[in-house]
C-alpha positions as YAML, in Angstrom:
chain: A
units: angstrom
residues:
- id: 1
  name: UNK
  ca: [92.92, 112.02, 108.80]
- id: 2
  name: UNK
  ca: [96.69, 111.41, 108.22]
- id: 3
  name: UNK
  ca: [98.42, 114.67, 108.28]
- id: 4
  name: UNK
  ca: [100.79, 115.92, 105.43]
- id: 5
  name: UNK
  ca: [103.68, 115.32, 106.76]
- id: 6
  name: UNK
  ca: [103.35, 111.42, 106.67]
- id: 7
  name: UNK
  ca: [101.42, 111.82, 103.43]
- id: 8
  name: UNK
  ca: [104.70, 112.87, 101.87]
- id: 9
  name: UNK
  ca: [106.50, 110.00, 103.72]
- id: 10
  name: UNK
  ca: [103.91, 107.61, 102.22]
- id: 11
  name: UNK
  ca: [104.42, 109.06, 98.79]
- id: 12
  name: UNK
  ca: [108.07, 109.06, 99.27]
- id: 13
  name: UNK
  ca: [108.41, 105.57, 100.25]
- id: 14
  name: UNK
  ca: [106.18, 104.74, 97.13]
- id: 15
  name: UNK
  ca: [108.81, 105.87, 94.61]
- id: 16
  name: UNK
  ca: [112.16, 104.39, 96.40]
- id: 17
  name: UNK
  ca: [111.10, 101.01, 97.29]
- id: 18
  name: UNK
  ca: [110.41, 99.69, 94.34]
- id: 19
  name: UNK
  ca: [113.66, 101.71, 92.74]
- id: 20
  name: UNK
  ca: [115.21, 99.90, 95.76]
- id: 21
  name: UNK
  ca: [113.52, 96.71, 94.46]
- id: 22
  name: UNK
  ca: [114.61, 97.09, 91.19]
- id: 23
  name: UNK
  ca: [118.37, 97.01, 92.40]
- id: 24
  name: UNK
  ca: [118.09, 93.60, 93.59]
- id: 25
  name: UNK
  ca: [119.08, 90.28, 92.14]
- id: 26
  name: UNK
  ca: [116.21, 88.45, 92.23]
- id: 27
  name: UNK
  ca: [113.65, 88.56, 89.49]
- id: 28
  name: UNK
  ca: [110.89, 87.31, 91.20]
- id: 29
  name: UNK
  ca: [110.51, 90.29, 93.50]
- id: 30
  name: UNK
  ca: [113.06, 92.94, 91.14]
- id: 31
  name: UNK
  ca: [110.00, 94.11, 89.34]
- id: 32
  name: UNK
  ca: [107.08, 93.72, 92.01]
- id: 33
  name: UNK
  ca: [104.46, 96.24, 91.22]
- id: 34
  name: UNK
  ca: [104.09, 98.38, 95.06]
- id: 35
  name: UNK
  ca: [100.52, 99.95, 95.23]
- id: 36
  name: UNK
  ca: [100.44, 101.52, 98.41]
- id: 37
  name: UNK
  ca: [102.62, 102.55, 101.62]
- id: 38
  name: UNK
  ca: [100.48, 103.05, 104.17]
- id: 39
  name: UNK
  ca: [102.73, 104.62, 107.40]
- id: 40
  name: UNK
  ca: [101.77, 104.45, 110.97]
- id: 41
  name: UNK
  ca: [102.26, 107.41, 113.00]
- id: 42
  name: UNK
  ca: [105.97, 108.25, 113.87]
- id: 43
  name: UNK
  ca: [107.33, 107.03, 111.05]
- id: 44
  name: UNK
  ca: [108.29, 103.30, 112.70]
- id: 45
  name: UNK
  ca: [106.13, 101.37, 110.96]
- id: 46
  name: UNK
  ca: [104.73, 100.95, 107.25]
- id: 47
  name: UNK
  ca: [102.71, 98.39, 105.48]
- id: 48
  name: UNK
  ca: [103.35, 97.75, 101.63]
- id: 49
  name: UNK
  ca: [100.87, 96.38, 99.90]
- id: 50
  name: UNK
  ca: [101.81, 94.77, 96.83]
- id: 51
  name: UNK
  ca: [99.94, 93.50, 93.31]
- id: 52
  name: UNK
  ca: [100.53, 89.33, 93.89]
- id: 53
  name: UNK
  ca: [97.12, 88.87, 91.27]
- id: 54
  name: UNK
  ca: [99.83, 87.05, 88.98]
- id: 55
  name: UNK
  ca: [101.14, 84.68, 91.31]
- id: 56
  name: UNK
  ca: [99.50, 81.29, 93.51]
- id: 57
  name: UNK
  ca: [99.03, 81.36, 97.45]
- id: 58
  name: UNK
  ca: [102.35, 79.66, 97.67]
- id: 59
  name: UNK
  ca: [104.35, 81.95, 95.43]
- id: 60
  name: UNK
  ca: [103.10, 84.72, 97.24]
- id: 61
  name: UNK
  ca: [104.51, 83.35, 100.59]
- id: 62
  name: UNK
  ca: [107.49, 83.18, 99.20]
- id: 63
  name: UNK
  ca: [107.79, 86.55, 98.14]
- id: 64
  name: UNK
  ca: [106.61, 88.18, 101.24]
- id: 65
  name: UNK
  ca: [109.85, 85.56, 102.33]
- id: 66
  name: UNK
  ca: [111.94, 87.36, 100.04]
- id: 67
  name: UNK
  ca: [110.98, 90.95, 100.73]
- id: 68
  name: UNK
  ca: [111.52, 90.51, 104.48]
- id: 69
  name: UNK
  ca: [115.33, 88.78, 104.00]
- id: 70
  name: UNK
  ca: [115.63, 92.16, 101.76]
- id: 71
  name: UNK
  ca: [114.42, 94.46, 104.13]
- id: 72
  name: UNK
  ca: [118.00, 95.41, 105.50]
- id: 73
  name: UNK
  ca: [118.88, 96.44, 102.08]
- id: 74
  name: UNK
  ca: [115.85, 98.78, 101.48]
- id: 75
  name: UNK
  ca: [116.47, 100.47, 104.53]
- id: 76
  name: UNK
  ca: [120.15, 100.81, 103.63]
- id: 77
  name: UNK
  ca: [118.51, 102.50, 99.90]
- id: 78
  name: UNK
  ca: [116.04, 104.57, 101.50]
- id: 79
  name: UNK
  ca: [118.31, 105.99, 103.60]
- id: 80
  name: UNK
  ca: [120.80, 106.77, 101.27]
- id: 81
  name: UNK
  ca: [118.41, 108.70, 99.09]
- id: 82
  name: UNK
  ca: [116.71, 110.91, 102.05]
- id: 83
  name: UNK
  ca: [119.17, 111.53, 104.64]
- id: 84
  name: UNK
  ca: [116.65, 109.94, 107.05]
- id: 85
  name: UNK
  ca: [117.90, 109.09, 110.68]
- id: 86
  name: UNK
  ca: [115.81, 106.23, 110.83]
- id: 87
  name: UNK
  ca: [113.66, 104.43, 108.47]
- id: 88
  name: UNK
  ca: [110.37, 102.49, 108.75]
- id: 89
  name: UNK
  ca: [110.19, 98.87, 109.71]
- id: 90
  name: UNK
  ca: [107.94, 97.55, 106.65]
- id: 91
  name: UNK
  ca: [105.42, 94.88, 106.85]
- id: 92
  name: UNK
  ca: [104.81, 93.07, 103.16]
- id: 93
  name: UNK
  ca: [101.20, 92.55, 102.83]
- id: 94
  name: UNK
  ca: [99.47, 91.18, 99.35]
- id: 95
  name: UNK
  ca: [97.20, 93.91, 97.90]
- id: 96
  name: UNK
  ca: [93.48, 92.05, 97.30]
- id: 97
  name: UNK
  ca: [91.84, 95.22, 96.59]
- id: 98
  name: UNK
  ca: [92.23, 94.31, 93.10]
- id: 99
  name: UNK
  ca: [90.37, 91.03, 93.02]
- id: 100
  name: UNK
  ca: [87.82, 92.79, 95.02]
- id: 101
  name: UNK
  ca: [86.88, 95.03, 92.43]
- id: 102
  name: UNK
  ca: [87.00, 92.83, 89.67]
- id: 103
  name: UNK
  ca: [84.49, 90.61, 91.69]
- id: 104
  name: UNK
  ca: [82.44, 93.75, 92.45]
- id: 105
  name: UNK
  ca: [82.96, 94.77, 88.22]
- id: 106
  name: UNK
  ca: [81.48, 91.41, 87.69]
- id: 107
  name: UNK
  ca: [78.31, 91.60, 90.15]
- id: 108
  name: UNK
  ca: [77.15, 94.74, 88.34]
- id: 109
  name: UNK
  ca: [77.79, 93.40, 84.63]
- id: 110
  name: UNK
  ca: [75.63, 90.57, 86.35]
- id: 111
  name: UNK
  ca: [72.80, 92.92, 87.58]
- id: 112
  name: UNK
  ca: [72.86, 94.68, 84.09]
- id: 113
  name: UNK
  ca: [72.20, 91.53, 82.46]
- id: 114
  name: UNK
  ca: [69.51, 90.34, 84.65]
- id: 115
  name: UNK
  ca: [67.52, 93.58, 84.37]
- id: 116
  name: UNK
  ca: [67.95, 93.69, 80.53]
- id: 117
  name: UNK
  ca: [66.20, 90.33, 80.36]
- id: 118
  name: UNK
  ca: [63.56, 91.34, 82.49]
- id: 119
  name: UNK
  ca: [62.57, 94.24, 80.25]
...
C-alpha cells in the first residue's frame, strides 16, 4: 500500500505535467491526455501513462520520443510550481488499460447475446 505522502506526489504530478505539457510548442504532445503517475518510492522515479488510443504504433513511438527530449523542461515546470529540491525522473509509457476494457465491454455484450438466444 503506497503511503500518503507519495499519493499526494502522484496526484500532484497529475495536475502539472500536463499544464507543463500544455506550455510546449508542439501539438502533437501539447494536449496529450495523462491518466496516471504512478511514483516509485523516494520520489526518483515515476511512470506516466498516457491515452495513445488515437494514434498508430509508430506515432506513439514518436511521442514517447518527444516527451523524453521534453523531459528537461517538465522538470524545470514542476519545480517551479512546488519548490521541490529534486524532481522525478519520468518514464513515458502508453496507457492500454483502455483498450483492455473495451475488449472486456465487448466479451460481455457477447455473452449477453449468446445467452439471450439460448433462451
Amino acid at each position: 500500500m503506497k503511503s500518503i505522502n507519495l499519493q499526494r506526489t502522484e496526484s500532484l504530478l497529475m495536475e502539472l505535467i500536463p499544464e507543463a505539457l500544455s506550455n510546449l510548442v508542439d501539438s502533437r504532445i501539447n494536449s496529450l491526455p495523462i491518466t496516471a503517475v504512478n511514483c516509485k518510492n523516494g520520489k526518483y522515479d515515476a511512470i506516466v501513462y498516457f491515452d495513445g488510443s488515437d494514434y498508430e504504433k509508430a506515432e506513439i513511438k514518436e511521442i514517447i520520443a518527444l516527451l523524453n527530449k521534453a523531459n528537461g523542461r517538465l522538470k524545470t515546470h514542476i519545480l517551479a510550481s512546488t519548490g521541490w529540491y529534486k524532481c522525478p525522473n519520468f518514464t513515458f509509457l502508453n496507457d492500454t488499460s483502455l483498450e483492455k476494457s473495451k475488449n472486456i465491454e465487448a466479451l460481455f455484450a457477447q455473452i449477453r447475446k449468446t445467452k439471450s438466444e439460448e433462451e
